[in-house]
C-alpha positions in Angstrom: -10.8 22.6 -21.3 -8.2 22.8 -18.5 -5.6 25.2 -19.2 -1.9 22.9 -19.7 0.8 24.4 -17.6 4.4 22.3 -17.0 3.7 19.0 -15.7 5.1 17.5 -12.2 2.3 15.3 -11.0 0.0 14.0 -13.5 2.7 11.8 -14.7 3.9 11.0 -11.2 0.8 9.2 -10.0 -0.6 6.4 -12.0 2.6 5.3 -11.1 1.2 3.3 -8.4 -2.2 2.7 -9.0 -1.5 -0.9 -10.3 0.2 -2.5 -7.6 -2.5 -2.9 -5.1 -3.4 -5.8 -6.1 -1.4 -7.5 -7.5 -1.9 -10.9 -5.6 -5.5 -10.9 -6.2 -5.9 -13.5 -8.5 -4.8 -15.9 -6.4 -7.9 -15.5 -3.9 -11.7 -15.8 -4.5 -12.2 -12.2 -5.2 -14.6 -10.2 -7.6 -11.6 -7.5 -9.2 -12.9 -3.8 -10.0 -13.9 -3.5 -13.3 -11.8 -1.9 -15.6 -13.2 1.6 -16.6 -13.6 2.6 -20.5 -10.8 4.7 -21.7 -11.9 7.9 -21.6 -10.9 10.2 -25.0 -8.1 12.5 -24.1 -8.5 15.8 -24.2 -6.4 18.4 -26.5 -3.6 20.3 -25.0 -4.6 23.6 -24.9 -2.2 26.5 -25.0 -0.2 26.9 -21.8 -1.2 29.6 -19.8 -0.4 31.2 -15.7 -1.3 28.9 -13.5 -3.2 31.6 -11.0 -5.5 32.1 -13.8 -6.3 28.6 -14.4 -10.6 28.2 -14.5 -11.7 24.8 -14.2 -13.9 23.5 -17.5 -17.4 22.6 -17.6 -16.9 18.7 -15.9 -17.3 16.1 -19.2 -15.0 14.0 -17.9 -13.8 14.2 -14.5 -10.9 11.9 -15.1 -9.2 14.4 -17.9 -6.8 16.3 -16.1 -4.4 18.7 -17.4 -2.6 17.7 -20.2 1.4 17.6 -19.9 3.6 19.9 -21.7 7.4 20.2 -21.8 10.0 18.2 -20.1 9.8 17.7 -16.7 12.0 20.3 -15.3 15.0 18.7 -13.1 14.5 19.6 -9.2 17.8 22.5 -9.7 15.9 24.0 -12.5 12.0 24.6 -11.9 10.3 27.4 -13.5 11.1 30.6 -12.0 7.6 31.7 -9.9 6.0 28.1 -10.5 4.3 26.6 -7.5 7.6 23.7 -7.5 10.2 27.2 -7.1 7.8 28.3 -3.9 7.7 24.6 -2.6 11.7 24.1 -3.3 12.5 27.5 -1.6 11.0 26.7 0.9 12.8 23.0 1.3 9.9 20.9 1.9 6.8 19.6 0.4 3.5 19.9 2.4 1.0 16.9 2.0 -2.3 16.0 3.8 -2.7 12.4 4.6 -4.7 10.0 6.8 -2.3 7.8 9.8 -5.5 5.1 10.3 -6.0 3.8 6.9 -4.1 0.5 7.3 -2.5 -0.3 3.8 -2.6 3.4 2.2 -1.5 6.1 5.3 -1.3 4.8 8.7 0.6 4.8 11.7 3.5 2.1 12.4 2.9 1.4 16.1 6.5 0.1 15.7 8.1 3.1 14.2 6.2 5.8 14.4 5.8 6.5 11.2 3.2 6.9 8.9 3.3 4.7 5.4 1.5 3.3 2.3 0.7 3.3 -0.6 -0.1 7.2 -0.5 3.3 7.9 1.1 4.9 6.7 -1.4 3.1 8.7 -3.9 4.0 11.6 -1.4 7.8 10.4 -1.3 7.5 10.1 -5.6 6.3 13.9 -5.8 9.1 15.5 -3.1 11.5 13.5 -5.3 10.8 15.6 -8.0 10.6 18.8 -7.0 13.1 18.2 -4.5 15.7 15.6 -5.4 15.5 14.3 -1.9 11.9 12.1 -1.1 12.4 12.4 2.6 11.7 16.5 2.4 8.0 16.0 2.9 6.1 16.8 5.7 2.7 15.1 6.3 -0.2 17.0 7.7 -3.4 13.9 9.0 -6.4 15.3 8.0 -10.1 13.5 8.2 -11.9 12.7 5.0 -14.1 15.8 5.1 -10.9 18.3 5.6 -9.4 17.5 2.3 -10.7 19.8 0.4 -11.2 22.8 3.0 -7.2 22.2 3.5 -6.3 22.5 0.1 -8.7 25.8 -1.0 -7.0 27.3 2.5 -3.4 26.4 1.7 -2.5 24.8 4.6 -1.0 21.5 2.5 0.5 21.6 -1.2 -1.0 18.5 -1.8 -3.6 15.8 -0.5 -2.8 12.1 -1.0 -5.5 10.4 1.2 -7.5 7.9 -1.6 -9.8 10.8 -2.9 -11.8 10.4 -5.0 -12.1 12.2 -8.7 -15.5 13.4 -9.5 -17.1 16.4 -11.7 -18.5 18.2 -7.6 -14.8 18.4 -6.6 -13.8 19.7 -9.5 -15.6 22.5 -8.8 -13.4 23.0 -5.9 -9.9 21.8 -6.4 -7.7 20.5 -9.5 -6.6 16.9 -9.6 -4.0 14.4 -10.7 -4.0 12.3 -13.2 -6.2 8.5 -11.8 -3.7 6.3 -10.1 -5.6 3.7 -8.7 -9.2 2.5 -9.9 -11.2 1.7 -6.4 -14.7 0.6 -5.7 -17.4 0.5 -2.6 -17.9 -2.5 -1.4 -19.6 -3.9 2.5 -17.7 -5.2 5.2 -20.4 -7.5 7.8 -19.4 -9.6 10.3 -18.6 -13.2 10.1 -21.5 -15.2 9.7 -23.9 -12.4 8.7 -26.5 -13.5 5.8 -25.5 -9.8 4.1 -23.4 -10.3 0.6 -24.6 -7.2 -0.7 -25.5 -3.6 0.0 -29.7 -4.1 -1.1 -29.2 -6.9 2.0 -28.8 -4.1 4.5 -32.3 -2.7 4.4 -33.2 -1.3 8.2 -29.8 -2.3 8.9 -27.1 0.4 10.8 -24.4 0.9 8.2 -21.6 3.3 8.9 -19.7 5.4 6.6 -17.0 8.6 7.2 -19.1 11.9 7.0 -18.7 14.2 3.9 -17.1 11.2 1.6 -18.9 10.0 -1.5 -19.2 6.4 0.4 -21.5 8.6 2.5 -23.2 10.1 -0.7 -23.4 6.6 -2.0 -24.9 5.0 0.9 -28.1 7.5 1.6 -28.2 7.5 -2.5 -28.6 3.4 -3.3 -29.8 2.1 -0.3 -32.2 4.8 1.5 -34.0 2.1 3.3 -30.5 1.5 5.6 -29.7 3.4 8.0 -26.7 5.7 7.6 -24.6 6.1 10.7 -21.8 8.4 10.3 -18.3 8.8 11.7 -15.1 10.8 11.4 -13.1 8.4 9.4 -13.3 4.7 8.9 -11.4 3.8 11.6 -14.5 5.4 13.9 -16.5 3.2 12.2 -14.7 0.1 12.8 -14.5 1.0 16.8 -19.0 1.4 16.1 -18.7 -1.9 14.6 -16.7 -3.5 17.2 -19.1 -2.7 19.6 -22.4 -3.8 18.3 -23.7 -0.3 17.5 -23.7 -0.7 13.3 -24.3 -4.4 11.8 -22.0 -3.2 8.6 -19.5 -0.3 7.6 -19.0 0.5 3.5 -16.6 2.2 1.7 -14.1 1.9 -0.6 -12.5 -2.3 -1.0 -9.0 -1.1 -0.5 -9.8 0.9 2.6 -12.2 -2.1 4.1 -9.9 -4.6 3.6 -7.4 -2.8 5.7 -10.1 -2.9 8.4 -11.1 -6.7 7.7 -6.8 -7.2 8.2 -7.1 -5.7 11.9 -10.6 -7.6 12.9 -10.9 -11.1 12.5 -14.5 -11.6 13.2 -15.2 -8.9 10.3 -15.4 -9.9 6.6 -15.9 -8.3 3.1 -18.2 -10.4 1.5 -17.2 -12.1 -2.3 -19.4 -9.3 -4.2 -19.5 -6.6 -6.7 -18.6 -3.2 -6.5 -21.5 -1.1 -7.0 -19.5 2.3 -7.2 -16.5 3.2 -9.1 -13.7 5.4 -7.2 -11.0 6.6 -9.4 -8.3 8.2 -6.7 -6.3 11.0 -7.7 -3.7 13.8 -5.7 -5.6 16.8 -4.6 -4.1 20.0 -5.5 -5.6 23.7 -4.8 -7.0 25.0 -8.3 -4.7 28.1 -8.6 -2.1 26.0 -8.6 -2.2 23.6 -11.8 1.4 24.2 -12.7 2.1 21.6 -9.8 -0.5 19.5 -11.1 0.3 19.4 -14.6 4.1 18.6 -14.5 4.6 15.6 -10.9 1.3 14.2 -11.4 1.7 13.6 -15.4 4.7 11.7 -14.7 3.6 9.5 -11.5 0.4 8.7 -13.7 2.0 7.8 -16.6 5.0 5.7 -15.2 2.3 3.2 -13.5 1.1 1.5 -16.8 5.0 1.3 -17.5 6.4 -0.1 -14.8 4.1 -1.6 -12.3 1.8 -2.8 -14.8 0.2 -6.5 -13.4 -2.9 -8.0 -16.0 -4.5 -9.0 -12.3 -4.1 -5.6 -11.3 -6.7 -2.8 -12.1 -5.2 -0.2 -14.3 -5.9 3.3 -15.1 -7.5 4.3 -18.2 -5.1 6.6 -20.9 -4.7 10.2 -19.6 -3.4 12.9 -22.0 -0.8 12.3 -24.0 -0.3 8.9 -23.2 3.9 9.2 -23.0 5.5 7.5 -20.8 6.4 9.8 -17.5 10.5 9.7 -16.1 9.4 9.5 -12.6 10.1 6.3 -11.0 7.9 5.4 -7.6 9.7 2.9 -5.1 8.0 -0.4 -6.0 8.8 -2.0 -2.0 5.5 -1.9 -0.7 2.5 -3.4 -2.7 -0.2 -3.7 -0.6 -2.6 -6.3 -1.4 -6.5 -6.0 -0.7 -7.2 -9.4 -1.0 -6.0 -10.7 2.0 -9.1 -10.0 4.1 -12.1 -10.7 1.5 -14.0 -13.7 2.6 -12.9 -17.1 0.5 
């Protein structure tokens, strides 16, 4: 079992996992199934977070079980992970700036914003009383995890996804938003599905499980790789792959900034729960923000069009509250 510690983030981030979609029953799309609800797992005794050892991987969406109030942002543990962040006035997160919709770059401002920002602004909040304390480190898909085992972020919001291989390498929120992988062709193109891409060029970031997923249920394509997704929208722009997969929220951001590109109307054939990335010594963080963010999102931003994440421990409601202003909708660019 994973050891319970305080708890700032578990509760913080299913906060916004149900706001994605919210519009999407007013299109012709196929939602992401809604997973089972997985049976939570007992609180253990609370114990220092530096000796933390991650459990034999049952259920990779069980993450460490709230305990305690959540401590106000004036009075954190003394030695906790949320003292060392406060003391030091800002919060550290790793994020992408060209996933349109979750972390990208406003060409108008400057700034980078999405759904993970918010998440990010949500968990300064709490530690910090003051969501503007945050400063964002981009990162490429593969450098999540190397960034967070050599503590050069406090955090990773970048749509990661929870599975029993990472736990073997980091500690994770609580689920926040349930994804799915999906293709994205061009208009016109007879492919609906992923078995229609057979000696096809299909392009997918390196080290991500859309990669993983694409050489494992559809060997007979042929798996291009790139940096991030954006790389593979510039291959698919010019002619060099016939399709690029990944997860639906991230492809229809890429469908919003091509119009000749489409996600066909189809079913996921992966699941992709996303949680906060967190190094594994540090589970205090984990179990006290990313308790409340999780917990708060069946609360608050519940929508019965919008996928929602299964029961995590406990099942309280959090007293975090993420800023509901930006909902972004993946709906917009799947073919109608």
């Amino acid at each position: 079992m994973r050891n319970a510690i305080p708890r700032p983030l578990l509760m913080l981030l299913s906060t916004a996992c149900l706001c994605v979609v919210s519009a999407c029953a007013l299109f012709s799309y196929s939602p992401t199934p809604l997973p089972t609800e997985p049976t939570p797992s007992p609180t253990p005794a609370a114990s220092s977070s530096s000796s933390a050892a991650p459990k034999p991987c049952d259920n990779p969406l069980a993450s460490y079980a709230p305990t305690g109030e959540l401590p106000s942002p004036g009075d954190l543990p003394a030695g906790s992970t949320m003292a060392k962040i406060r003391e030091r006035g800002r919060l550290i997160a790793g994020v992408s700036a060209d996933t349109y919709l979750l972390g990208s770059r406003n060409p108008f401002t400057g700034q980078i914003e999405g759904f993970d920002i918010d998440l990010v602004k949500a968990v300064t909040k709490a530690i910090l009383g003051n969501e503007n304390a945050y400063q964002l480190t981009v990162i490429t898909a593969a450098q999540r995890i190397p960034a967070l085992q050599e503590g050069q972020v406090d955090m990773v919001a970048r749509n990661m996804t929870i599975n029993c291989e990472r736990w073997t390498q980091i500690a994770f929120s609580t689920e926040y938003y349930r994804s799915g992988q999906k293709i994205m062709v061009r208009k016109g193109s007879k492919a609906k599905t992923l078995a229609d891409l057979a000696g096809e060029r299909v392009c997918a970031p390196k080290g991500t499980s859309s990669m993983a997923n694409l050489v494992a249920k559809a060997p007979e394509a042929i798996a291009v790789g790139a940096d991030n997704h954006t790389g593979c929208l510039v291959l698919f722009q010019q002619g060099e792959v016939a399709a690029i997969t990944g997860d639906d929220t991230v492809l229809a951001g890429l469908a919003a900034q091509d119009p000749y590109a489409v996600v066909p109307e189809q079913q996921t054939f992966t699941d992709e729960p996303y949680g906060l990335g967190f190094n594994a010594e540090q589970v205090d963080l984990v179990d006290d923000h990313a308790a409340d963010l999780g917990q708060r999102g069946r609360s608050s931003l519940r929508n019965e069009s919008a996928p929602r994440p299964a029961a995590r421990d406990g099942g309280s409601v959090g007293n975090l509250t993420l800023p509901q202003a930006r909902r972004p909708s993946i709906c917009g660019a799947v073919e109608r």
